[in-house]
C-alpha positions in Angstrom: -12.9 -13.3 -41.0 -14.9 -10.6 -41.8 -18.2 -10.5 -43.9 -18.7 -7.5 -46.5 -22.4 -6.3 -47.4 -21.6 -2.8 -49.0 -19.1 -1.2 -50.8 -16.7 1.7 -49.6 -18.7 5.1 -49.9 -22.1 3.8 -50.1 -24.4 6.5 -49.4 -28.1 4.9 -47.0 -29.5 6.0 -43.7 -27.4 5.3 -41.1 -30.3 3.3 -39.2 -30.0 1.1 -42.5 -25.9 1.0 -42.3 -26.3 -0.4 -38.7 -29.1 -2.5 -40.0 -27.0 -4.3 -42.4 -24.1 -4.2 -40.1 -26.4 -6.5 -37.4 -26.9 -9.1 -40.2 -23.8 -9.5 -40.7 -23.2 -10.6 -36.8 -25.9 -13.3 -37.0 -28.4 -11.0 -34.6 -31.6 -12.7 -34.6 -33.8 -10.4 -32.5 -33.4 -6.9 -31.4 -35.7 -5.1 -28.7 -36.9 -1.4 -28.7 -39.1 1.4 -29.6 -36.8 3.0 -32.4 -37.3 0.5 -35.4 -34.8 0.8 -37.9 -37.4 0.7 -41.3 -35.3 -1.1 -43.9 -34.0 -3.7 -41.4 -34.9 -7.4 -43.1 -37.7 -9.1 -41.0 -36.7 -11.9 -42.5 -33.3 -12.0 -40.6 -34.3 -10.0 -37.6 -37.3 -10.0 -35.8 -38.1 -6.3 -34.1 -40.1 -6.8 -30.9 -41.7 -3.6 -29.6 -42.2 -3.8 -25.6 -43.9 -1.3 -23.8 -41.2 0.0 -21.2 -37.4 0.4 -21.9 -36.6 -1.5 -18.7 -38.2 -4.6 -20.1 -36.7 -4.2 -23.1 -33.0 -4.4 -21.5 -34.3 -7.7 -19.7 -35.2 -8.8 -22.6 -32.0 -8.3 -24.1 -30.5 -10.2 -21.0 -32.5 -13.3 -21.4 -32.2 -13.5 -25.1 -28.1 -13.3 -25.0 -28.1 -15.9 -22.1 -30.1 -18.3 -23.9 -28.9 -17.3 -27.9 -25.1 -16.8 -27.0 -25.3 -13.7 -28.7 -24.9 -10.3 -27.7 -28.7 -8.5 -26.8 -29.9 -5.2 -28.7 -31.8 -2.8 -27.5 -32.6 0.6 -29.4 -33.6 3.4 -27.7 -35.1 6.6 -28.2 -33.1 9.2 -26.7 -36.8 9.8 -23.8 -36.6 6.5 -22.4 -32.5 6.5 -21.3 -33.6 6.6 -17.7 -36.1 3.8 -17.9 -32.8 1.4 -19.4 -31.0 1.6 -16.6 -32.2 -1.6 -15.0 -31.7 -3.5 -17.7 -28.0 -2.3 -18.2 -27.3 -2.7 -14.4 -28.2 -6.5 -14.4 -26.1 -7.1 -17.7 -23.5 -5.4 -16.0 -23.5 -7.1 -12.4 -24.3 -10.7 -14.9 -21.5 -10.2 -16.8 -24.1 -10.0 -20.6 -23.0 -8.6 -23.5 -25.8 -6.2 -24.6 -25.8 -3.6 -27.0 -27.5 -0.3 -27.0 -28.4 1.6 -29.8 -29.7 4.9 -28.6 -30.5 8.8 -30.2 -28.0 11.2 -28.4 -28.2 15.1 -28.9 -26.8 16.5 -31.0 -23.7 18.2 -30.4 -24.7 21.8 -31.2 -27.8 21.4 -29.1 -26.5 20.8 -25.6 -26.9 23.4 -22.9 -29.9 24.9 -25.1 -32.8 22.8 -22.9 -33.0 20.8 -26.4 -35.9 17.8 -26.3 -35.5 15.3 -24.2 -32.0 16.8 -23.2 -30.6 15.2 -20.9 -26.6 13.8 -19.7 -27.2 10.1 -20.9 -23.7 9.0 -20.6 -22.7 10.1 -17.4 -26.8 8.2 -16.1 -25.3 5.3 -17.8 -21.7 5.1 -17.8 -21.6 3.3 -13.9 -23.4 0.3 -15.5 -21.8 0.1 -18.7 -18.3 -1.6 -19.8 -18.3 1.2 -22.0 -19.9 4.2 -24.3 -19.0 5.0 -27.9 -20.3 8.6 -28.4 -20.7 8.8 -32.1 -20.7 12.4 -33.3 -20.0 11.6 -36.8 -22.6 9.8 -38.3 -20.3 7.9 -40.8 -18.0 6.7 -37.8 -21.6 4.5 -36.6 -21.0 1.2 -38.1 -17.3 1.1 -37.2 -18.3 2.2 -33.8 -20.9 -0.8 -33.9 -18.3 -3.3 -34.7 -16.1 -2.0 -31.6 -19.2 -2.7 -29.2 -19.2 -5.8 -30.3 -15.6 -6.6 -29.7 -15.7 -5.3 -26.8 -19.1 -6.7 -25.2 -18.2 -10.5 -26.3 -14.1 -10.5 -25.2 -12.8 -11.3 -21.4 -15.1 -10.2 -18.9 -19.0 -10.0 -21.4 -21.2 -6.6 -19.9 -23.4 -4.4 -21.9 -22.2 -1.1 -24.4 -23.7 1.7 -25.4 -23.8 3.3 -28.7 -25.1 6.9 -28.1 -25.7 8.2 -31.6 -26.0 11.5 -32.1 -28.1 13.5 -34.2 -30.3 10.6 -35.3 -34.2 10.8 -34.4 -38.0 9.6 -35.5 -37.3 12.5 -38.3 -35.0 11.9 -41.0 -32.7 14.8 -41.5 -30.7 15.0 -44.7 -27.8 14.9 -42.7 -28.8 11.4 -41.4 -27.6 9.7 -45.2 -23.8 9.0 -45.0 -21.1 7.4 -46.6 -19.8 4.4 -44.4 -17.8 1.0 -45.5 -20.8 -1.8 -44.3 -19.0 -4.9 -43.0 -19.1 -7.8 -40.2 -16.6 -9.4 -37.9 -19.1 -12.4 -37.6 -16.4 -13.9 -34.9 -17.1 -11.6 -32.5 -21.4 -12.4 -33.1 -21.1 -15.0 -30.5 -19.3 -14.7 -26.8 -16.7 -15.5 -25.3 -15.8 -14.1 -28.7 -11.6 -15.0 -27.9 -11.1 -17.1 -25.3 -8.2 -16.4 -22.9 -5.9 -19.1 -22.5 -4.5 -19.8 -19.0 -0.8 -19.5 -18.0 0.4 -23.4 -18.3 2.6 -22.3 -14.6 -0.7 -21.9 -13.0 -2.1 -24.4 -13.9 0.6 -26.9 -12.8 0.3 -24.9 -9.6 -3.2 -25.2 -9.6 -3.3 -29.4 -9.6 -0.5 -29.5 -7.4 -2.8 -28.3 -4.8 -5.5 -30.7 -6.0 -3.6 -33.4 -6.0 -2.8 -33.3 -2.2 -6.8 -32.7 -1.6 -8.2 -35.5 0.9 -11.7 -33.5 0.5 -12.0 -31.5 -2.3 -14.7 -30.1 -4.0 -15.5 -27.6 -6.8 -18.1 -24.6 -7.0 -19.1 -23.5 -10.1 -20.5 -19.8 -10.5 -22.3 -18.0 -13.7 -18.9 -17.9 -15.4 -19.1 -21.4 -16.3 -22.5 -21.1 -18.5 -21.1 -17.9 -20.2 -18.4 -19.8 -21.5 -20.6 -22.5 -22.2 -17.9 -25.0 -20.5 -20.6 -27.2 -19.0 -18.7 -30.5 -20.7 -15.7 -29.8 -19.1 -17.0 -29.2 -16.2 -18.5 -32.5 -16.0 -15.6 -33.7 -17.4 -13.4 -32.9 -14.9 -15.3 -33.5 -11.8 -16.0 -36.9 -13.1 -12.5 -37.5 -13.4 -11.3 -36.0 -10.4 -15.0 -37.5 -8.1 -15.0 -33.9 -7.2 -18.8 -32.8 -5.4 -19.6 -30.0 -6.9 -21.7 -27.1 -5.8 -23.1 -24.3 -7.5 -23.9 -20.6 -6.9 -27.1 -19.2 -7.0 -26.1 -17.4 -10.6 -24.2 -21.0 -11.5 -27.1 -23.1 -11.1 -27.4 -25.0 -14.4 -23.6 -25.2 -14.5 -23.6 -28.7 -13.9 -27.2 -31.1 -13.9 -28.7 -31.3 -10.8 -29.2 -35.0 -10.8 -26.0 -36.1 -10.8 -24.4 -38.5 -7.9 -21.5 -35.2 -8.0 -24.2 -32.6 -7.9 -24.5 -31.2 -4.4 -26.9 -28.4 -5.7 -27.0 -24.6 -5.1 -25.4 -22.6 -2.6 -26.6 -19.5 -1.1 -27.6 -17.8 2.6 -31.3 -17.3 0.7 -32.0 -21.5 0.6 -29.3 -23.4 2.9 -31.2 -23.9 5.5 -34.6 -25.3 7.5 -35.9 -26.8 4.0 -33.4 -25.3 1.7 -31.5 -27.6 -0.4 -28.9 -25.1 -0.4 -28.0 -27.1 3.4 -26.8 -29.9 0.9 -24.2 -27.9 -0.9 -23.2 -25.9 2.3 -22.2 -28.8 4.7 -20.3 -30.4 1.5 -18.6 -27.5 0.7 -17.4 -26.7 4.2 -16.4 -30.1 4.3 -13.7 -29.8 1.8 -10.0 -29.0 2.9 -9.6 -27.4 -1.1 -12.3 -25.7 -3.0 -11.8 -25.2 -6.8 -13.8 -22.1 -7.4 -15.0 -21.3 -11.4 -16.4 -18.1 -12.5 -17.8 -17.0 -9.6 -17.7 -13.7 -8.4 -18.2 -14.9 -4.2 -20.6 -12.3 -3.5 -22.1 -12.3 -0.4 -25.4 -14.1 -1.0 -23.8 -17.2 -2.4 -21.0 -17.7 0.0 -23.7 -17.3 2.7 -21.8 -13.9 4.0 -18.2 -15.0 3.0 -18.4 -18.2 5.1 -18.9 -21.1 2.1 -16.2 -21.9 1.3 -14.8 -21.3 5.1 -11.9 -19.2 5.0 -9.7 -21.8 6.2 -10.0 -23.5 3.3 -7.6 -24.0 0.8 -8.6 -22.0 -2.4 -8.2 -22.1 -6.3 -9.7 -19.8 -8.1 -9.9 -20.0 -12.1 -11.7 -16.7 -13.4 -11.4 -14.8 -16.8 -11.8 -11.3 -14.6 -8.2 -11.5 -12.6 -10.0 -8.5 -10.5 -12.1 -11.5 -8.7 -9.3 -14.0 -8.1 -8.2 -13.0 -4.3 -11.4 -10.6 -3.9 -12.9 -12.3 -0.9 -10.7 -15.6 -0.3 -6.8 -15.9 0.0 -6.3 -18.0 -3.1 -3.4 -20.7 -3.3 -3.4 -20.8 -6.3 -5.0 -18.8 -9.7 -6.1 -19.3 -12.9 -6.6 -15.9 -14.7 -8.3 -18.1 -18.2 -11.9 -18.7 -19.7 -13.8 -20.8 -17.7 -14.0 -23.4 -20.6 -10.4 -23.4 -21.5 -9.1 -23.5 -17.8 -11.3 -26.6 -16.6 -10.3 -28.2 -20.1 -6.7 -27.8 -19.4 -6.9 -28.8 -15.8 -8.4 -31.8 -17.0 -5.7 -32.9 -19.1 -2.9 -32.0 -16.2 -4.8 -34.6 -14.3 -4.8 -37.1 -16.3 -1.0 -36.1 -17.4 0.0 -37.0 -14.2 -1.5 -39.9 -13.2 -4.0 -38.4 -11.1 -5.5 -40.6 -8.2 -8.9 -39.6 -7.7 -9.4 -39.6 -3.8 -12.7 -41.7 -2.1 -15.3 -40.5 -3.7 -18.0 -38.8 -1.6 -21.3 -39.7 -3.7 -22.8 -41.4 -0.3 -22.4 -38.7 1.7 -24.5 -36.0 -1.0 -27.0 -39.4 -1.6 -27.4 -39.0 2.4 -27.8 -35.5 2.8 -30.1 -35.2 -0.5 -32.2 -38.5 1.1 -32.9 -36.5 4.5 -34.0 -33.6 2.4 -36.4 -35.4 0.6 -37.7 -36.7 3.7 -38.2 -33.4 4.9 -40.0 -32.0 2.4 -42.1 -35.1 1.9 -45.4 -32.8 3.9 -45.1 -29.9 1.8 -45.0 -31.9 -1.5 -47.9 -33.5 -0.4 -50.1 -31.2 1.0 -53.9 -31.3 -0.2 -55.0 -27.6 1.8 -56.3 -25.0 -0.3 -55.2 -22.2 -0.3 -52.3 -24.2 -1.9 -48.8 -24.6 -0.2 -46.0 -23.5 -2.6 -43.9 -26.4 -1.7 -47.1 -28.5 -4.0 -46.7 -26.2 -6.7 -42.6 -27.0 -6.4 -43.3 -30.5 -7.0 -45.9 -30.5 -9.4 -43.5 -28.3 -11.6 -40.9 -30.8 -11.3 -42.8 -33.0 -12.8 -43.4 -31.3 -16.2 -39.3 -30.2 -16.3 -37.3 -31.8 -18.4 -34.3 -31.8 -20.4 -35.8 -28.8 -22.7 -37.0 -26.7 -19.8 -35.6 -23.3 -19.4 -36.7 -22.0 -15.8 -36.5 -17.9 -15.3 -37.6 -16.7 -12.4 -38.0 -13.4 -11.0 -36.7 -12.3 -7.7 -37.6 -12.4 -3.9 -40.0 -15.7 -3.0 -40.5 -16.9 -6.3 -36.8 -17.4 -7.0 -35.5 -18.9 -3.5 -38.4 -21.9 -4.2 -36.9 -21.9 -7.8 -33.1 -22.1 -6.7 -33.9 -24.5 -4.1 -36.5 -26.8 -5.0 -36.2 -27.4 -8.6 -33.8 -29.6 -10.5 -32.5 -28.5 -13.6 -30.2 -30.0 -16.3 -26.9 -28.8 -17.7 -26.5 -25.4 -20.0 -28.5 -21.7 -19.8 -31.5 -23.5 -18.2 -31.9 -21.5 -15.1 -32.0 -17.8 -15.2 -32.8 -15.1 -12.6 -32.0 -11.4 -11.9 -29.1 -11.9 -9.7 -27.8 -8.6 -11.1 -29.9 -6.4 -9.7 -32.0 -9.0 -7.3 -34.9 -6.4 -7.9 -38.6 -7.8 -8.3 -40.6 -7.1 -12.0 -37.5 -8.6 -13.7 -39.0 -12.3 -14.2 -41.2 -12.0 -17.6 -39.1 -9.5 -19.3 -36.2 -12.2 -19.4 -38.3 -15.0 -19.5 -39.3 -13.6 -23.1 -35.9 -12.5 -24.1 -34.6 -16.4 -23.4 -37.4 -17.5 -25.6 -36.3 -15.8 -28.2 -33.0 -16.9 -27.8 -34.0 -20.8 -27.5 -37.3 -20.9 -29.2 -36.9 -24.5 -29.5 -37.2 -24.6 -25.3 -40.1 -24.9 -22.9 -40.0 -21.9 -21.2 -41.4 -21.7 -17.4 -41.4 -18.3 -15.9 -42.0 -18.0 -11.4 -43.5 -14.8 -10.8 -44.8 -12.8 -8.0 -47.8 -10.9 -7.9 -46.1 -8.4 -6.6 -43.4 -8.8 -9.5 -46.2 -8.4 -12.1 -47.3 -5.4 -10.5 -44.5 -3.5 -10.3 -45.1 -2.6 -14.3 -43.7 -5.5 -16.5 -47.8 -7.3 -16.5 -48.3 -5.0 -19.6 -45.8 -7.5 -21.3 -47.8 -10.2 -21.5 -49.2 -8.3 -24.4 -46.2 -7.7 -26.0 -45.6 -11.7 -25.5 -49.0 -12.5 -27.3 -48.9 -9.8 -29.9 -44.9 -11.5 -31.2 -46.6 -15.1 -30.3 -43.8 -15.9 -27.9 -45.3 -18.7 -25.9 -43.4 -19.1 -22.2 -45.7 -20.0 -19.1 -45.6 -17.8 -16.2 -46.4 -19.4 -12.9 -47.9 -17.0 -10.3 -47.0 -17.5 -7.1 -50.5 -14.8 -5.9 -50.7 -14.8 -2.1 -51.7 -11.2 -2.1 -48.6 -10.2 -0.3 -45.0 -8.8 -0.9 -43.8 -11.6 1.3 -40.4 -11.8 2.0 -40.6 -8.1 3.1 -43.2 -9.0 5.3 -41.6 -11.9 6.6 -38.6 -9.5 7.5 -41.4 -7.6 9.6 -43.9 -10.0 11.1 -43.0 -8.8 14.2 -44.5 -5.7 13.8 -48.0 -3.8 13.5 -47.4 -2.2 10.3 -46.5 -5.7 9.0 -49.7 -5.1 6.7 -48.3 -2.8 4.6 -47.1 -5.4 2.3 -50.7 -7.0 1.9 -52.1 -6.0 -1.2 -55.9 -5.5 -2.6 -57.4 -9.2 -2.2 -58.2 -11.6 -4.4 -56.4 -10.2 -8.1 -57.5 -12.5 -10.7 -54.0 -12.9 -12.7 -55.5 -15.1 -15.3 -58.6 -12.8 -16.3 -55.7 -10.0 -16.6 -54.1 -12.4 -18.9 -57.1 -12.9 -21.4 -57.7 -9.4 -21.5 -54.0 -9.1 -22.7 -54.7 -11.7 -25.3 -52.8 -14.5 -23.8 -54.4 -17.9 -22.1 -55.1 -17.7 -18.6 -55.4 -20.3 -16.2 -56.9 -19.9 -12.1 -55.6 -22.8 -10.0 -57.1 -22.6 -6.5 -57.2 -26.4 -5.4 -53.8 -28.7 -5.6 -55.4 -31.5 -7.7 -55.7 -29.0 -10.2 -52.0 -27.7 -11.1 -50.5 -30.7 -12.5 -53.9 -30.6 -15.7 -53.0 -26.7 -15.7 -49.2 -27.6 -16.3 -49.5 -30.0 -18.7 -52.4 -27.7 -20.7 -49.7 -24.4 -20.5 -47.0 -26.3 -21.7 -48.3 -27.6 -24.2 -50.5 -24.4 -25.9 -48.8 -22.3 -28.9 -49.8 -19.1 -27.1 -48.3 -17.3 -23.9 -49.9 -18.7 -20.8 -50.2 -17.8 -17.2 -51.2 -20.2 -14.9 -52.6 -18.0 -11.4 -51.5 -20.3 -8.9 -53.4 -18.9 -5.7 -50.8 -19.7 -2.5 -51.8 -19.9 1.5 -50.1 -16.2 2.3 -48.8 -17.7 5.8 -46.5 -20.3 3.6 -43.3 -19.0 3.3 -39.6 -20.1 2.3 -39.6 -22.8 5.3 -36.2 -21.3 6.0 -35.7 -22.0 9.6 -35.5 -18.4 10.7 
């Protein structure tokens, strides 16, 4: 069904043709320097950031979050700065949508402005380009990204629109037919059924499991199949693991949930040691939308190769990648563990014991384990206090981003979070500075959600601390959590050995929260433990952006064993 808003032959900017053409698709929000003037504010909020690669995150979080495709325009300057953003939508699997100025056609090879190849810097992380040379082809050209970011496999497209700029050109008013396909404003836009063979292959093989279990990767939240998920793992008493991009595939307090997987947290205190020894314990392992990249299968070892595998994936590229699969399931995460479900119970399916002890045991010892670290009343503060006073103020409306390296190992490990797009990190690039960027974006996207953001200090300083402005200036009120031990640690961990392991100190004693006030958010300095759970609370529950400077002992890593 489509949704008309002009008629054939029209004659408007073409910023205001693709402006129209966005409301039609249900966009609430899109990101970037290049503001399209007649776009209705009333429909679509504009936010203005103050780098490009920001604004991609941005775009990342709000489409995990919002179910709807990200937007991003660009000016044609700042095509080198986007490329982080479009890397992690492409490695994520998010459908975002970049509207950027290309040169005109009649100006390459003249060292026009800004000239520059933009489509060959951008095509490895793209699903695909439209090059749009004729101006009047641009809204038909938008409706094709759309189709194509939000069908089988989501990743991001880009429009490069030629001959467009910051001055309008007589040329730039065209004659286009303005219309919507609001059925492709939302992803998985079609879902793709699975083959009814496989899947009576599929629970053959589960059906003779004495042990099996099921791990669930990011596939499963971008279909939004986190019912029948539940579904079927309750009906079939099947454990079920996560990867480090599935987490918040299934809720973490389940008797069925053995938590997060992942070389990063599964062992010394890493609750990932839960999910590991369940997982190797199963003779069949159902995997779901997960891509088994090395991190989360702990270097191709969980689940161990001698396992038996099924593999249900939309991407049939990923079925077989790393594991020889028994059986596979090329379908939408959603409609593959919903038919599955049904075969089961179609043929008398007889769950096997159920292995809810054996998670309660491992999760008990855990606890026990990390009963010091909870505890701890030093100063400078042990992260594993900050871990426990945040679990306190999650709940069922917390959203948890975190940014990469130390902040998002405590985050994957040591946090619990419920059911649906509630845990969010830059597992598409793994690259530091990435936190607040999407932690905004999924605001945006959920703005009825607490929003908690873990960063580094050495995150924030890579460039992204200018957008705690932008947050303040929009009034987009998350909490960023800084973990400030004035060190890049996990690099120096890697090093301690060493004598130039100082390298990755930096200047002492950064005061986060005064940076904060002068960017005209709320800032709060936490230095003793008694004082994060009142700094929590007070965050959480102010209308403005607030970052609580959490100062952390420097010598307190990821307790990882190593």
């Amino acid at each position: 069904m489509s949704a008309a808003y002009d008629a054939t032959g029209m004659k408007d900017h073409v910023y205001n043709h693709l402006a129209k053409t966005l409301e039609g698709y249900g966009t609430t929000c899109v990101f970037g320097m290049r503001v399209y003037p007649e776009m209705d504010r009333s429909r679509i909020r504009h936010i203005n950031m103050h780098h490009e690669s920001a604004g991609g995150l941005m775009a990342c979080g709000y489409a995990r979050t919002s179910g709807r495709p990200g937007i991003l325009t660009l000016n044609r300057a700042g095509t080198g700065n986007v490329i982080m953003g479009l890397a992690e939508a492409f490695n994520s699997s998010l459908p975002i949508i970049v509207l950027q100025d290309g040169l005109t056609v009649t100006l390459q090879g003249k060292n026009a402005l800004y000239e520059l190849d933009q489509i060959g810097l951008e095509r490895p992380v793209t699903k695909w380009i439209g090059d749009v040379v004729d101006l009047s082809a641009a809204p038909a050209e938008l409706r094709k990204a759309f189709r194509i970011a939000t069908t089988g496999r989501p990743g991001p497209i880009v429009l490069n629109i030629r001959g467009v700029g910051s001055i309008f050109a007589p040329n730039q008013w065209v004659e286009a037919q303005v219309f919507s396909e609001p059925e492709y404003g939302t992803f998985p836009a079609q879902r793709i059924q699975p083959d009814p063979a496989a899947i009576e292959r599929a629970v053959e093989v589960l059906k003779s499991a004495r042990k099996p279990c099921i791990v669930a990767g990011g596939g499963v939240s971008l279909a939004r199949a986190w019912p029948e998920l539940q579904e079927l793992a309750e009906l079939g008493q099947f454990p079920v693991a996560t990867t480090v991009v599935g987490k918040g595939a299934f809720p973490e307090k389940h008797p069925l949930s053995a938590g997060p997987t992942g070389r990063a947290n599964s062992t010394g205190l890493g609750r990932g040691r839960i999910a590991e020894a369940i997982v190797k314990d199963s003779d069949v392992v159902l995997l779901v939308g997960t891509r088994t990249n090395e991190l989360s299968t702990s270097g191709w070892t969980v689940p161990d190769p001698r396992s038996t595998i099924v593999h249900l994936d939309v991407d049939p590229g990923e079925i077989g990648r790393n594991y020889d699969t028994k059986a596979g399931i090329v379908a939408d995460a959603k409609a593959g563990l919903a038919a599955l479900t049904r075969a089961l119970k179609a043929g008398s399916f007889q769950p096997p014991e159920p292995r809810t002890e054996q998670i309660k045991k491992l999760l008990d010892e855990w606890w026990r384990d990390n009963e010091g670290p909870a505890a701890s009343n030093v100063s400078p503060i042990h992260p594993g206090r900050l871990m426990h006073e945040v679990r306190q103020v999650m709940d069922g409306d917390t959203i948890l981003v975190s940014d990469a390296s130390t902040p998002y190992i405590w985050a994957t490990s040591h946090t619990f979070v419920e059911a649906g797009p509630t845990f969010i990190a830059p597992r598409g690039t793994g690259a530091i500075g990435t936190g607040l960027p999407l932690a905004i974006g999924a605001k945006l996207g959920a703005p009825d959600k607490k929003v908690i953001c873990f960063e580094g200090d050495g995150g924030l300083l890579t460039g992204i601390l200018p957008e705690l402005e932008t947050a303040a200036r929009y009034g987009i009120a998350v909490t960023v959590v800084v973990f400030n031990n004035g060190t890049l640690q996990l690099e120096r961990d890697h090093i301690k050995q060493y004598p130039n392991v100082d390298e990755f100190n930096l200047s002492p004693g950064i005061n986060f929260a005064n940076l904060a006030r002068e960017l005209k958010c709320e800032g709060i300095r936490v230095e003793q433990p008694g004082d994060l759970a009142p700094a929590l609370r007070r965050a959480l529950a102010s209308s403005k952006p607030t970052l609580v400077d959490v100062v952390l002992d420097p010598n307190e890593g990821f307790p990882s064993g190593h």
